[in-house]
C-alpha positions as MATLAB code, in Angstrom:
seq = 'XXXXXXXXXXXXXXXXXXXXXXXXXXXXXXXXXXXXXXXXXXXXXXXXXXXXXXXXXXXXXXXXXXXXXXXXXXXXXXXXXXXXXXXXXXXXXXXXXXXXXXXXXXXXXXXXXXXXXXXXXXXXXXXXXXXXXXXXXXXXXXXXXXXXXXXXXXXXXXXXXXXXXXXXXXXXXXXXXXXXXXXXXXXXXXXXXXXXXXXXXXXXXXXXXXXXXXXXXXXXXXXXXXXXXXXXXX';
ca = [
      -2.309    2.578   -8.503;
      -5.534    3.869   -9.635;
      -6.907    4.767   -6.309;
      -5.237    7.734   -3.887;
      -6.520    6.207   -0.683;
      -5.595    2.575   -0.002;
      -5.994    1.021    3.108;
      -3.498   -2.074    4.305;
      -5.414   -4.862    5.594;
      -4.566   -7.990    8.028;
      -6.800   -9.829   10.192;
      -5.496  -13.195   12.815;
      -7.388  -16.136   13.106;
      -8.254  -19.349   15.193;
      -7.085  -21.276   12.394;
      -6.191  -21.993    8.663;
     -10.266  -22.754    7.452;
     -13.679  -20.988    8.003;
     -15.139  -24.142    6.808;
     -14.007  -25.808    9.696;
     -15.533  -23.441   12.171;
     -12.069  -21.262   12.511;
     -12.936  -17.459   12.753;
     -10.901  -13.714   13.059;
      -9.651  -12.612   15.977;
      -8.120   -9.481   14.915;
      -8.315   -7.223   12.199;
      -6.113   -4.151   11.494;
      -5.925   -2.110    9.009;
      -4.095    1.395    7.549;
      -4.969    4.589    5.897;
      -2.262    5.213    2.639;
      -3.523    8.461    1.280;
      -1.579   10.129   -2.275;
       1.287    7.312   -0.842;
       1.727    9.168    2.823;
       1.244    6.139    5.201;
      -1.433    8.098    7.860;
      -2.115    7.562   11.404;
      -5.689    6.416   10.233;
      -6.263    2.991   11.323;
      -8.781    0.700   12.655;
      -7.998   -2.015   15.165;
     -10.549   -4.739   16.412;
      -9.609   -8.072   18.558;
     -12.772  -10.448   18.621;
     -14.019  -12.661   20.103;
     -14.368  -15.915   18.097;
     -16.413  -18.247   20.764;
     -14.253  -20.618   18.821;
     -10.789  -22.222   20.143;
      -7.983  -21.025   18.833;
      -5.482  -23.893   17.876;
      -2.261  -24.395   18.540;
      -0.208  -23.958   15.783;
      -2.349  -20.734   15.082;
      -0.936  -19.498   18.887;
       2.346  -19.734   18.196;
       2.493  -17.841   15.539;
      -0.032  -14.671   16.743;
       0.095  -15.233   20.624;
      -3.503  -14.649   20.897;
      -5.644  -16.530   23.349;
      -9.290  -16.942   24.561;
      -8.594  -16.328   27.453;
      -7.209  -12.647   26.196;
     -10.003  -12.537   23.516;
     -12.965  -13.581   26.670;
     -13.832   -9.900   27.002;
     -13.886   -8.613   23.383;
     -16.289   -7.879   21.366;
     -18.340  -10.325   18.585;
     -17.899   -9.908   15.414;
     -21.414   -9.190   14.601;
     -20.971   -6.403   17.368;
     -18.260   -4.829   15.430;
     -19.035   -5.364   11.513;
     -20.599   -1.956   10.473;
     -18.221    0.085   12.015;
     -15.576   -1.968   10.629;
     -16.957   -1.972    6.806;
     -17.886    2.097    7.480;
     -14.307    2.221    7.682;
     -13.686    0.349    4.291;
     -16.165    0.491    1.923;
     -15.349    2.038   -1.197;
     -11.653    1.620   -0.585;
      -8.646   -0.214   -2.299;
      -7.646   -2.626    0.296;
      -4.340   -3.850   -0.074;
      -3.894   -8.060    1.517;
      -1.567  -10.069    1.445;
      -2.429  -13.499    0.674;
      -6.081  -11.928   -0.396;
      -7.847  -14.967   -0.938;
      -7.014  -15.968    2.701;
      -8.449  -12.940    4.577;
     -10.387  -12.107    1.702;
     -12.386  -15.830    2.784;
     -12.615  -15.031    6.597;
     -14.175  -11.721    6.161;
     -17.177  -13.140    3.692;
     -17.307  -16.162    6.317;
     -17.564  -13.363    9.010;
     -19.768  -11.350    6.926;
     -22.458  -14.689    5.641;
     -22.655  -15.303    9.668;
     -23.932  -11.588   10.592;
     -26.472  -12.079    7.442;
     -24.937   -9.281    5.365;
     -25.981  -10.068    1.767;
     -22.478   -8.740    0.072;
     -19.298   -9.848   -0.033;
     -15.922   -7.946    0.850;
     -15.275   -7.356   -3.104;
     -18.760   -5.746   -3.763;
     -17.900   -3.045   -1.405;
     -14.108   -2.433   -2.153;
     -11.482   -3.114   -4.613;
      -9.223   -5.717   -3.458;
      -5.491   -5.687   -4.701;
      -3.360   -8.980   -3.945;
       0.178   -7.661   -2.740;
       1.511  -11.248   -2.786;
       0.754  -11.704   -6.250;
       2.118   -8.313   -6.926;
       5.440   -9.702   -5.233;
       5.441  -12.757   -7.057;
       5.420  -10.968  -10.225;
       8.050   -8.447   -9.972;
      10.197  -11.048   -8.255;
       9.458  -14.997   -9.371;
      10.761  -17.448   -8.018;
      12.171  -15.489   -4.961;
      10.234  -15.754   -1.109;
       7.453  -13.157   -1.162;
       6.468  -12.948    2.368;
       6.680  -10.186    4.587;
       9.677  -11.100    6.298;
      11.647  -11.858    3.041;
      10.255   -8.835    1.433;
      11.297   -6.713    4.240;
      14.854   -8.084    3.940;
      14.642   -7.498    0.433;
      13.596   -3.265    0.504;
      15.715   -2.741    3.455;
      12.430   -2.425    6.064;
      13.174   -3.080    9.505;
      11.114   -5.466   11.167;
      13.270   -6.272   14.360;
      10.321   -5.900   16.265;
       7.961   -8.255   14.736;
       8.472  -11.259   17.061;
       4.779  -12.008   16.732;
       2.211  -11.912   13.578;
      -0.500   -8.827   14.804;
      -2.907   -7.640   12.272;
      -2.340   -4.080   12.748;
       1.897   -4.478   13.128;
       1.443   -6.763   10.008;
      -0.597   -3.614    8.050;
       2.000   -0.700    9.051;
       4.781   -3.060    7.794;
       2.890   -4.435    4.695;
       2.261   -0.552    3.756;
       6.097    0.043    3.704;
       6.445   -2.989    1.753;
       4.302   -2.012   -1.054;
       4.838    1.511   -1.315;
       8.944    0.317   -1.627;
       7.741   -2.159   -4.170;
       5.472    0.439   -6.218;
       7.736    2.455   -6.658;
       8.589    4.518   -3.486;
       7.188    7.240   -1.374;
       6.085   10.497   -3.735;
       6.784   13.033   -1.042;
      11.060   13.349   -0.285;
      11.384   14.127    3.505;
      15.284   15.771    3.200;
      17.142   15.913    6.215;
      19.688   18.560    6.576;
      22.608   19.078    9.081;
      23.250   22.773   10.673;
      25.428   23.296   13.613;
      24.828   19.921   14.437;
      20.918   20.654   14.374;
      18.869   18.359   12.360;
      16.144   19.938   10.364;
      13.104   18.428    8.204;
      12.364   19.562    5.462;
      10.039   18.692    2.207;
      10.938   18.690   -0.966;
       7.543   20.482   -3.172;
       7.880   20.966   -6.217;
       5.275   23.945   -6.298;
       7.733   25.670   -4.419;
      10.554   25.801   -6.906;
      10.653   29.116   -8.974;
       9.082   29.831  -12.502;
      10.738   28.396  -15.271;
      12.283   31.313  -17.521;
      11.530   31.271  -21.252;
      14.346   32.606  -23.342;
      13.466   33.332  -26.924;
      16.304   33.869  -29.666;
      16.784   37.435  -31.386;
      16.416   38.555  -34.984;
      20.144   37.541  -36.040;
      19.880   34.019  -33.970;
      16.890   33.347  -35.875;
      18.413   34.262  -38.881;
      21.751   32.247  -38.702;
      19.516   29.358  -37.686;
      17.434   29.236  -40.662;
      20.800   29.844  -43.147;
      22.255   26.732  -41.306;
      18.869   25.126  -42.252;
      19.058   25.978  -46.299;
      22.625   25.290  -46.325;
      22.060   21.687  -44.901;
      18.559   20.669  -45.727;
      18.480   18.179  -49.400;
      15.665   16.182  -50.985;
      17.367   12.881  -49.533;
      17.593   14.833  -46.259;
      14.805   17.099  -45.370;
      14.537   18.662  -42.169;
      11.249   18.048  -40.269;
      11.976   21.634  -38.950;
      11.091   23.316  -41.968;
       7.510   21.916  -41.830;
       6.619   23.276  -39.363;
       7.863   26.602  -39.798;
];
């Protein structure tokens, strides 16, 4: 990954199409800094002044009724790009979010779009490229890298970001930092592995006679059909 700071991004809708009137509801979103997830995150719910339709309930359990109080979008949309812009956001299923948020942003009269102000990486398409022809959603890839998500009963943008930024820090290759845990008299301790801790490396260079034997090993050995690259650069 080319960028040290990524942020994990999810947002719940009304429905499947902007172009149909459907708006967010929620948007989460979390902080992955040198591949540490963080407790950085932002967390809206909005108000859509939109209905949210059925099928779209059952799978987010968010309703007006719940969203009555919150916030528009248009109420909410600098704080929320002051907390993105300039960032790798990481989406699954970009295009979808990716759509809302420009629909969200057009409305508010903000003359930019989501990718002018961030780079946008596409963790489904990631998925479906290190594993074709397999299921690449979260639940599948959770299965897949061993991530519990027994408590996901419900989509939530921010649940769906904490989970999606185990996912692709599995899929990428793992966490850098190695938390160790060690057992003591039954006590558990934590402790990090740092390289910068581990003692200078000790240069050992050989004697007079070493270097000596060496090089008669060399002339014994060395041939015109087999010369030793060793030699040149003596």
């Amino acid at each position: 990954m080319a960028n040290s700071k990524l942020i994990m991004l999810d947002t719940e809708t009304t429905g499947l199409k902007p172009q149909e009137g459907h708006r967010i509801i929620e948007i989460g979103a979390v902080v992955v800094l040198n591949r540490e997830i963080t407790d950085l995150h932002y967390h809206q719910f909005v108000n859509p002044k939109f209905a949210v339709d059925e099928e779209a309930l059952a799978v987010h359990g968010i309703s007006n009724e719940f969203l009555a109080d919150k916030p528009l979008f248009d109420q909410v949309v600098d704080q929320f790009i002051a907390f993105i812009e300039g960032a790798e956001l990481v989406i699954h299923n970009a295009p979808f979010d990716v759509g809302f948020i420009n629909h969200e942003f057009e409305l508010c009269g903000k003359p930019f779009k989501l990718e002018d102000i961030c780079q946008i990486t596409d963790s489904l398409e990631y998925a479906r490229k290190k594993h074709p022809g397999a299921k690449n959603n979260l639940d599948a890839l959770c299965k897949r890298y061993g991530i519990s998500n027994e408590h996901r009963t419900l989509h939530g943008a921010l649940l769906d970001s904490e989970i999606l930024a185990q996912v692709y820090l599995a899929m990428t290759g793992g966490q850098t930092k190695l938390n160790l845990q060690i057992s003591q008299d039954n006590d558990q301790q934590g402790q990090t592995f740092n390289l910068q801790d581990l003692p200078e490396l000790v240069t050992v260079s050989a004697n007079e006679i070493e270097r000596k034997a060496h090089q008669e090993w060399l002339n014994k050995h060395e041939s015109e059909d087999n010369p030793f690259l060793w030699n040149k650069h003596l």
